[in-house]
C-alpha positions as CSV (number, residue, x, y, z in Angstrom):
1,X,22.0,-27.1,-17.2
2,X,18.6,-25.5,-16.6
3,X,16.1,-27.0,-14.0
4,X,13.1,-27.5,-15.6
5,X,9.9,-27.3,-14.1
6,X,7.0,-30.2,-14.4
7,X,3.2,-29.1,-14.3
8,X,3.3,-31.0,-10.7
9,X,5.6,-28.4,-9.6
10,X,3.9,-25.2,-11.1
11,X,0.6,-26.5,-8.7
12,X,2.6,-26.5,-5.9
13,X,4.3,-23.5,-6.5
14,X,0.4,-22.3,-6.7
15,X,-0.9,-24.1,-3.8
16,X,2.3,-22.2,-2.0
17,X,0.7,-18.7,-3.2
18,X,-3.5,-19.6,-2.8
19,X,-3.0,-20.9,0.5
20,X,-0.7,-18.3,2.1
21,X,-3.0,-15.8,0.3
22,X,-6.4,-17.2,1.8
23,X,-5.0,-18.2,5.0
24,X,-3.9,-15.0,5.9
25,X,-6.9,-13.3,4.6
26,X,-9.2,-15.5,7.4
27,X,-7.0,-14.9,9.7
28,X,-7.4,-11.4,9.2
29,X,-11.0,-11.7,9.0
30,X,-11.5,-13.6,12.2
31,X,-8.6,-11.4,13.9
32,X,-11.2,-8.4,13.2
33,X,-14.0,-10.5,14.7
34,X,-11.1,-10.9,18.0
35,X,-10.4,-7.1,18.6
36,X,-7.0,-5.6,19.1
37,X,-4.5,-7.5,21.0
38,X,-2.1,-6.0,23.6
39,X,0.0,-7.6,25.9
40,X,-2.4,-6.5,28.8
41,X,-4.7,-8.9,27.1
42,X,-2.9,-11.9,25.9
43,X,-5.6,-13.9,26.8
44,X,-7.6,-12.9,23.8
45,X,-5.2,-15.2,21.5
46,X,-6.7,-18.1,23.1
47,X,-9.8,-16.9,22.2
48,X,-9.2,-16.3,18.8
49,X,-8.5,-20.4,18.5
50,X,-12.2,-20.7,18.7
51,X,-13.1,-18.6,16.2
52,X,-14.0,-20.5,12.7
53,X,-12.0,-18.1,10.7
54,X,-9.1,-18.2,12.2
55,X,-9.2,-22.0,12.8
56,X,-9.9,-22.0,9.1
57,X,-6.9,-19.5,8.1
58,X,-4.6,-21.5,10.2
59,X,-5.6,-24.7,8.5
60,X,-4.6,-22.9,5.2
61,X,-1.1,-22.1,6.6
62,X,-1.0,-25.9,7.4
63,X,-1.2,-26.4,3.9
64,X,0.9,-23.8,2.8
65,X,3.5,-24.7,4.9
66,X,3.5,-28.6,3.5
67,X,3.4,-27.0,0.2
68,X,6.5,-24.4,0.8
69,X,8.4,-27.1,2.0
70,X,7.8,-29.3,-0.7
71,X,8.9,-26.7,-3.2
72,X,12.0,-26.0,-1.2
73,X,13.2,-29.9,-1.5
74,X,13.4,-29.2,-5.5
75,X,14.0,-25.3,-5.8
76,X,16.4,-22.4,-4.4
77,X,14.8,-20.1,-1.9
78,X,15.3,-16.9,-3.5
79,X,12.9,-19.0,-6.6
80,X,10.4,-20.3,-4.1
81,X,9.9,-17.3,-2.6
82,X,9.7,-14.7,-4.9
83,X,7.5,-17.0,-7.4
84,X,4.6,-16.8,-5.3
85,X,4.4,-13.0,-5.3
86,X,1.7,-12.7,-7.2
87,X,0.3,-13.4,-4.0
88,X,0.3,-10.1,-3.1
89,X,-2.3,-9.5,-6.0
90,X,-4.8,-12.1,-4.5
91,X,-4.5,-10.4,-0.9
92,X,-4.9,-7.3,-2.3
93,X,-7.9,-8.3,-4.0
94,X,-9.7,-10.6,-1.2
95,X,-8.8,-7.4,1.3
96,X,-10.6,-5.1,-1.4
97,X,-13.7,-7.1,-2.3
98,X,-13.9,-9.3,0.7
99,X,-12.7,-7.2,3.4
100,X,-13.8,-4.1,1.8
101,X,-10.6,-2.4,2.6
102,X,-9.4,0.4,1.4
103,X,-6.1,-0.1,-1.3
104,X,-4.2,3.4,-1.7
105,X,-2.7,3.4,-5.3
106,X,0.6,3.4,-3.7
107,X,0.2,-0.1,-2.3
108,X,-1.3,-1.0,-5.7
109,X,1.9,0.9,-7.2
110,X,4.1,-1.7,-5.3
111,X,2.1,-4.4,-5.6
112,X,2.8,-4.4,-9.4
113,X,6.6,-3.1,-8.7
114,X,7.0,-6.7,-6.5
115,X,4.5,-8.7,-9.2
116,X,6.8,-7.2,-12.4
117,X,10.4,-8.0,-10.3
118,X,8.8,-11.5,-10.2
119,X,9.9,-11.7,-14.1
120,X,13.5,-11.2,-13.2
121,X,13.3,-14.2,-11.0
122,X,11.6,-16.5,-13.3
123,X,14.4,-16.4,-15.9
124,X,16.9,-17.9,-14.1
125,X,17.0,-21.5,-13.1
126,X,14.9,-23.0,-10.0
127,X,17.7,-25.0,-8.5
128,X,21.6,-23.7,-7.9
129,X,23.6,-27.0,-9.2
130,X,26.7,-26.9,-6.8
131,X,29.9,-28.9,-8.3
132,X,29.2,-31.6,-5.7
133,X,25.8,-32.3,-7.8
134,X,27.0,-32.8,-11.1
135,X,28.9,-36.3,-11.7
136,X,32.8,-35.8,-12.0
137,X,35.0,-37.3,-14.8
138,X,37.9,-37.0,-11.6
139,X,39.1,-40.9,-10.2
140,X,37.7,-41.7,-6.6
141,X,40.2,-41.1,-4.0
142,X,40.1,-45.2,-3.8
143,X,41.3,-45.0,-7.6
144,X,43.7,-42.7,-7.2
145,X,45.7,-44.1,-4.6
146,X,46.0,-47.7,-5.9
147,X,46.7,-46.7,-9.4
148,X,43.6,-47.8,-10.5
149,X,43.9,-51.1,-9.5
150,X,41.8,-53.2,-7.2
């Protein structure tokens, strides 16, 4: 039996990829605005929770994460996961045009390498039906031990 999915599920499943894609983006963005890091200077991470980007990129992981759990209630991980790779190709191009960073043909090389194994993925079916999910034609324990009588 293959799971089928609904046009409800193919917006999560792009809700799952936009807002991964634009949260981490801001929070790249506002992270620049930050400065580096260290552990000498942890301090700074609390001062990244004021900046508007990176309050704004965390919101959008908010929303991914409701929408990646949604999609895990009706799908296999190794679906979910890999059907939002195309991802990749929205960071890539937000970091190019937005972030004006530099995108070696090598990354865009596996970019397209991770995009085209996406293919392989989508083929199969969403959901892994177990034998426990499918309704037996076996008699209930109850059944079997009586006989079948009640």
């Amino acid at each position: 039996m293959k799971h089928t999915l609904t046009p409800q599920r193919y917006l999560i499943l792009l809700a799952v990829m936009l807002t991964a894609s634009v949260g981490d983006t801001l929070l790249s963005h506002g992270m620049s605005q930050v400065g580096p890091v260290t552990l000498a200077h942890l301090g700074l991470l609390l001062t990244a929770l004021h900046n508007p980007w990176v309050i704004t990129g965390i919101l959008c992981l908010l929303g991914f994460f409701a929408s990646y759990l949604t999609a895990l209630s009706w799908a296999d991980l190794t679906f979910v996961l890999p059907s939002t790779a195309f991802g990749y190709v929205v960071v890539a191009f937000l970091a190019k045009y937005w972030q004006h960073e530099t995108i070696t043909f090598y990354r865009w090389v596996g970019i397209l390498l991770i995009v085209c194994g996406v293919g392989f993925v989508a083929n199969g079916p969403s959901l892994t039906m177990h034998e426990s999910q499918h309704p037996t034609d076996e008699p209930t324990p109850e059944i079997a031990t009586t006989g079948g009588h009640r």
